[in-house]
N, C-alpha and C positions, 0 to 999 in steps of 0.2 A: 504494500500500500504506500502511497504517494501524496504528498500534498499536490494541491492544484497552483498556479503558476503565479499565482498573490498571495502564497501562502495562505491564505483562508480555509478553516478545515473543511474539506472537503465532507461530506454525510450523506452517506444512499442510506434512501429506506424504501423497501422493499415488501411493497402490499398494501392498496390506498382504503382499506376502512378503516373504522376507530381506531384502534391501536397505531396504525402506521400512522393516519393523517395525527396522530394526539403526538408520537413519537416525533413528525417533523418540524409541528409548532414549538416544541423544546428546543428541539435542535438549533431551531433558525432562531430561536428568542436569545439563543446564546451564543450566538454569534459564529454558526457553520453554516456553509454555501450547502444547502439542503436541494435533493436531485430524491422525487419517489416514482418509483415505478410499478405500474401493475398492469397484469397482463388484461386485462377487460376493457371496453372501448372505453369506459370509463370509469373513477372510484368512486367510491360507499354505496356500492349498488347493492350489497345484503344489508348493509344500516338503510335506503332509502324503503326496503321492503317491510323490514322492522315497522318502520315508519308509518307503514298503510293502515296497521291499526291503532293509528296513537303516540308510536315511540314512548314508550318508558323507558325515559333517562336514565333515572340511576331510583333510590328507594332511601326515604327520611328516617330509615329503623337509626334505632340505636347504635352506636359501635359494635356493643359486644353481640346483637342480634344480626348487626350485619354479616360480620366476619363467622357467626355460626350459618349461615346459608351455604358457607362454600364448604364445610362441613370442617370435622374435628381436624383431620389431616393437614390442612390448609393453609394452617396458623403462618407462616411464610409469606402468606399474599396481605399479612397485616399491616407492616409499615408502608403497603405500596396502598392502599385502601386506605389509608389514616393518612398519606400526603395529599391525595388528590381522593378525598371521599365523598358524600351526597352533597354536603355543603359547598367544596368547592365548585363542581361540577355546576350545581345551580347559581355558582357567583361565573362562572365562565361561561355558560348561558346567555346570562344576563346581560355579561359583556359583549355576547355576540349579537343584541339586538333582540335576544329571544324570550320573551316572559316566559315564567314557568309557574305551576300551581301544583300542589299536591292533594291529592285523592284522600278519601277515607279509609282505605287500607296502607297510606304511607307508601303509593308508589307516584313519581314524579313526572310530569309532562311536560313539554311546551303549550303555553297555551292555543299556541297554531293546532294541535294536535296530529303533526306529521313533520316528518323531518326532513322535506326539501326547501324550508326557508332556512333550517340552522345549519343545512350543507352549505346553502349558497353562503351563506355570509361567513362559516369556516372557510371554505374557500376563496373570497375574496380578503380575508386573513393573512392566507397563507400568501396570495400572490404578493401582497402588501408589501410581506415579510421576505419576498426573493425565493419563495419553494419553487421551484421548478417540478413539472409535472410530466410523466411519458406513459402515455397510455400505449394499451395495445404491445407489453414490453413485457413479454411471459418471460420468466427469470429460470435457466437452464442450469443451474451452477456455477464452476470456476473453473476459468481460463488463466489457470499459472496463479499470480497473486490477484485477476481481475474477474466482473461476475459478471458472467454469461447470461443474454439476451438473445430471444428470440422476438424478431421485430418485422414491421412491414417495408421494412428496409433491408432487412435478412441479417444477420446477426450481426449482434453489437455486444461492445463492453463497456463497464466502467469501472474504474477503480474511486476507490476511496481511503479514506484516514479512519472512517468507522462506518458499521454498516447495522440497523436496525433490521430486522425480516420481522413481519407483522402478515403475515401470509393465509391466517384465517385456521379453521379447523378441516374437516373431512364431510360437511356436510355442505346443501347447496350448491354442488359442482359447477350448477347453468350460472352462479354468483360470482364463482370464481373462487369457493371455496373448496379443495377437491382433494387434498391432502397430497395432492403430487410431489412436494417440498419432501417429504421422508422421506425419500429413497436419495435427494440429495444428501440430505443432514446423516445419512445412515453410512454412506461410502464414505463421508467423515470420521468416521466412527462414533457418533451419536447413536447411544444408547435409546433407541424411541419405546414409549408405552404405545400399544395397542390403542387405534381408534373404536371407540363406540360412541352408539348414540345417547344423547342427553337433551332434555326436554321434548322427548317424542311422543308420538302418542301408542298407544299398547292396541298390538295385536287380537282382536277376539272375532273368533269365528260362530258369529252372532245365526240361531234357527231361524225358518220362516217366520216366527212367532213373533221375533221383533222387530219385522219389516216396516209398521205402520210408527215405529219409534225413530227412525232412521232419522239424521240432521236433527232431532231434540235436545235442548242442555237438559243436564243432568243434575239438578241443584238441590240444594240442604241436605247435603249428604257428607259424607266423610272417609275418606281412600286410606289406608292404611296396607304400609308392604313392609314386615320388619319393625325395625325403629321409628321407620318414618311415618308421620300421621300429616295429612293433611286436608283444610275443609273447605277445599277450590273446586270450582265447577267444573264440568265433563260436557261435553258432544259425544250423542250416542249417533258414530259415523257409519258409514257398511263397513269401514277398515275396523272399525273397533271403541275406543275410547279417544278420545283429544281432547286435551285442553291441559288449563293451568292444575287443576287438582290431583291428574296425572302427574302432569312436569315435577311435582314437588317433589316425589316419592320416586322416581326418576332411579335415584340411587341404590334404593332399595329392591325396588324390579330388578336393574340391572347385577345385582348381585345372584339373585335370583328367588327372593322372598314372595311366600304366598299373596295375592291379592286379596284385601278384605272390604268391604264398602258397610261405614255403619250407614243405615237407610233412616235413622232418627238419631241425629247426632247430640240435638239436647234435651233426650229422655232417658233415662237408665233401662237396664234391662227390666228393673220392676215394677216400673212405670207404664213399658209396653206392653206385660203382661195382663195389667190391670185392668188396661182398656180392652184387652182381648179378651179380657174376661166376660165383658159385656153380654148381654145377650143377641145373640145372632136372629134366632128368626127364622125364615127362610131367604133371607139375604144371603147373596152371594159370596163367597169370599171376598174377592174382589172387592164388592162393595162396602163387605164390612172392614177390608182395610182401609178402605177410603172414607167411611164415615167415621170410625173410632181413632183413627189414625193421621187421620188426613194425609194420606199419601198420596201421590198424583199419579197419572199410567204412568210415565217412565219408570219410576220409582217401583209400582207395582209388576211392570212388565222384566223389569231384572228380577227382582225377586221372585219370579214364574220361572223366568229362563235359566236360574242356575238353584234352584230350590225345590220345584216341582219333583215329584210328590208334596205340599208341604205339610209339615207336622199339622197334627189334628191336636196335641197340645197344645194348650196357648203358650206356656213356660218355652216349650223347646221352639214353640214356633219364635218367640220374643228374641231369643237368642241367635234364633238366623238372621233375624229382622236387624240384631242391632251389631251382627256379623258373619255378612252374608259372603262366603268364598265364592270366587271369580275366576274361573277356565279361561284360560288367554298362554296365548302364543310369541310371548314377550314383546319385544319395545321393536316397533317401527324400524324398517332400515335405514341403515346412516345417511342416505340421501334426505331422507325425510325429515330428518331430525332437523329442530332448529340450532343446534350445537352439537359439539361433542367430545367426549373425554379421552385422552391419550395427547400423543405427540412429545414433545421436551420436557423431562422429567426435569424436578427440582436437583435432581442428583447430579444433570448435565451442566447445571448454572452457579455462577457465583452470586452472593447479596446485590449486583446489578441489574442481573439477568444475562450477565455475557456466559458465552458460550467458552467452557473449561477448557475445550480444546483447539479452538480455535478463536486466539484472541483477537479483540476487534469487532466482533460481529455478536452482536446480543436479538434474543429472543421477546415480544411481546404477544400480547392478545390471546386469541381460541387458539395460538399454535402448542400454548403451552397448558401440559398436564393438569388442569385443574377443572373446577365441577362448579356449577351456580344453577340454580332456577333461574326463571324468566321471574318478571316483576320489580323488573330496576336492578338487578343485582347482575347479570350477566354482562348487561352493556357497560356500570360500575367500572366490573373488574376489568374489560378491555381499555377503557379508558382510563385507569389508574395503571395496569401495566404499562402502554404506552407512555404515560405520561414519564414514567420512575426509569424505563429503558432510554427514551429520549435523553433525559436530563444525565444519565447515568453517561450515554456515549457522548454526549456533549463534552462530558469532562473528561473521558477517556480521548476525545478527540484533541483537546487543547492538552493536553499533557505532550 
């Protein structure tokens, strides 16, 4: 690696969504001639999709609530989360022209409620600031000390004094997310973790029985896989289950823990038997779980689908009612997913995120091993790694 010919540190980075574009505002605020590249006609095109429903920025939890989302393992990604955390985020926001507001569950927006006004004006940021931009600049490796480009110019190089890669995860391939970068980092001798999927949605190979349920959410209810409990809502899809209430437990699936759904999440088990206790009649099942219960079809049609026969007890019926197991075919494949876990372990990285074995070149964003829900906390930690690798190469550069 070379300085450029004014001596100005030279700084490629390497993948234009969050993480990269966060990683080259550092760079260029600190004083490096900043060059990003990515191969797609153009960048934050998996943030502008994010975007369509809302963008949720980052999430107003607490510290110690935040940093348990990426779960106990994780603790690592603390001082990068605690430099650039919810508050900053929403002050850099703000600075960008963009109001924000926060929800009553504590997850953050813009108040535009999509994210191609806060691209644009990141973007006219960057130009401001001298980023140089190359699209259409799929990144092949390295050529001797310089990093290979595949371009509509046929190939190209550039060197640099440091090098950020912000290259995304294994999911959204048509985005530009595709994991193709492993098998780079791996002839490196980069120890890579295995891709899977994370925040997908779960496989169930739903009867005829539930066809008239198909495209309904799945609400007041409670998902539980393992440890993980969560009381986020579902889409009963033909594929299976979607949504956030899935995503949460995400962890848990992918481990490979039973699915449990409570169907009356704030009633006890002896509370449901009580009502069941009721007198029936010649009312239908059905009906009397909808009148003593107020359960609605979805609600009542799962509980047909993986229940049936059901108990002619109330007690044991109460007990499926408030722990009903779930037949499913696990987590969606990794295209589908909207992240995903593997790529650059903590073990390949030093406290910057540079890469152990090859110095000069540091890792951010979904390329690196780590795990988050959706609801402000995924797009967070992209944007707090970026930020800590940025500033990190920045100093690695002027040194």
């Amino acid at each position: 690696m070379s300085n450029s010919p004014d001596t100005t540190p030279r700084a490629l980075v390497v993948g234009g969504g969050p993480a990269g574009l966060m990683a080259a505002e550092q760079l260029a605020q600190n004083g490096c001639h900043v060059v990003v590249c990515d191969g797609k006609p153009s960048v934050g095109r998996k943030f502008l999709m994010a975007g369509k429903s809302g963008l949720n920025l980052t999430n107003a939890a607490e510290p110690e609530q935040l940093l348990h989302a990426y779960g106990e393992d994780e603790t690592w990604l603390a001082p990068m989360v605690d430099a650039f955390g919810p508050a900053a985020i929403q002050s850099w926001a703000s600075d960008l022209g963009q109001d924000v507001f926060t929800g009553s569950t504590g997850r953050v927006f813009p108040t535009a409620m999509k994210a191609s006004p806060l691209l644009r004006a990141w973007l006219a940021r960057l130009d401001a600031l001298g980023v140089e931009r190359r699209t259409r600049w799929l990144w092949r490796g390295w050529q001797e000390d310089a990093f290979l480009f595949d371009t509509p110019e046929g190939a190209q190089t550039v060197t640099a004094d440091v090098c950020v890669l912000a290259l995304g995860g294994a999911s959204w391939a048509r985005l530009g997310s595709d994991g193709a970068w492993a098998e780079l980092l791996a002839a490196k001798g980069i120890a890579l973790a295995s891709f899977a999927p994370s925040n997908a949605g779960l496989h169930v190979a739903w009867s005829d029985h539930m066809t008239p349920m198909l495209g309904k959410p799945l609400k007041n209810v409670a998902f539980q896989a393992g440890d993980q409990r969560s009381r986020g809502e579902a889409v009963i899809s033909a594929r299976g289950l979607e949504g956030g209430g899935i995503y949460a437990i995400g962890r848990g699936l992918r481990a490979g823990a039973a699915l449990h759904v409570d169907l009356l999440p704030d009633r006890s088990v002896a509370e449901v038997e009580k009502r069941l206790l009721r007198p029936r009649g010649k009312t239908s099942m059905s009906n009397h779980l909808r009148k003593v219960l107020k359960l609605g079809p979805e609600r009542i049609a799962l509980l047909n689908e993986f229940a049936r026969p059901l108990p002619t007890d109330p007690g044991d019926l109460a007990q499926v009612i408030k722990s009903l197991p779930v037949r499913h075919q696990g987590l969606r494949p990794l295209d589908e997913a909207i992240s995903t876990v593997g790529g650059v372990p903590q073990a390949e990285l030093d406290d910057t995120l540079m890469l152990r074995k090859l110095p000069g070149v540091l890792c951010a964003g979904e390329m690196l091993d780590w795990d988050a829900p959706t609801g402000g906390y995924l797009l967070t930690g992209c944007l707090a790694t970026g930020h800590w690798a940025g500033r990190a190469a920045a100093e690695f550069a002027q040194r």
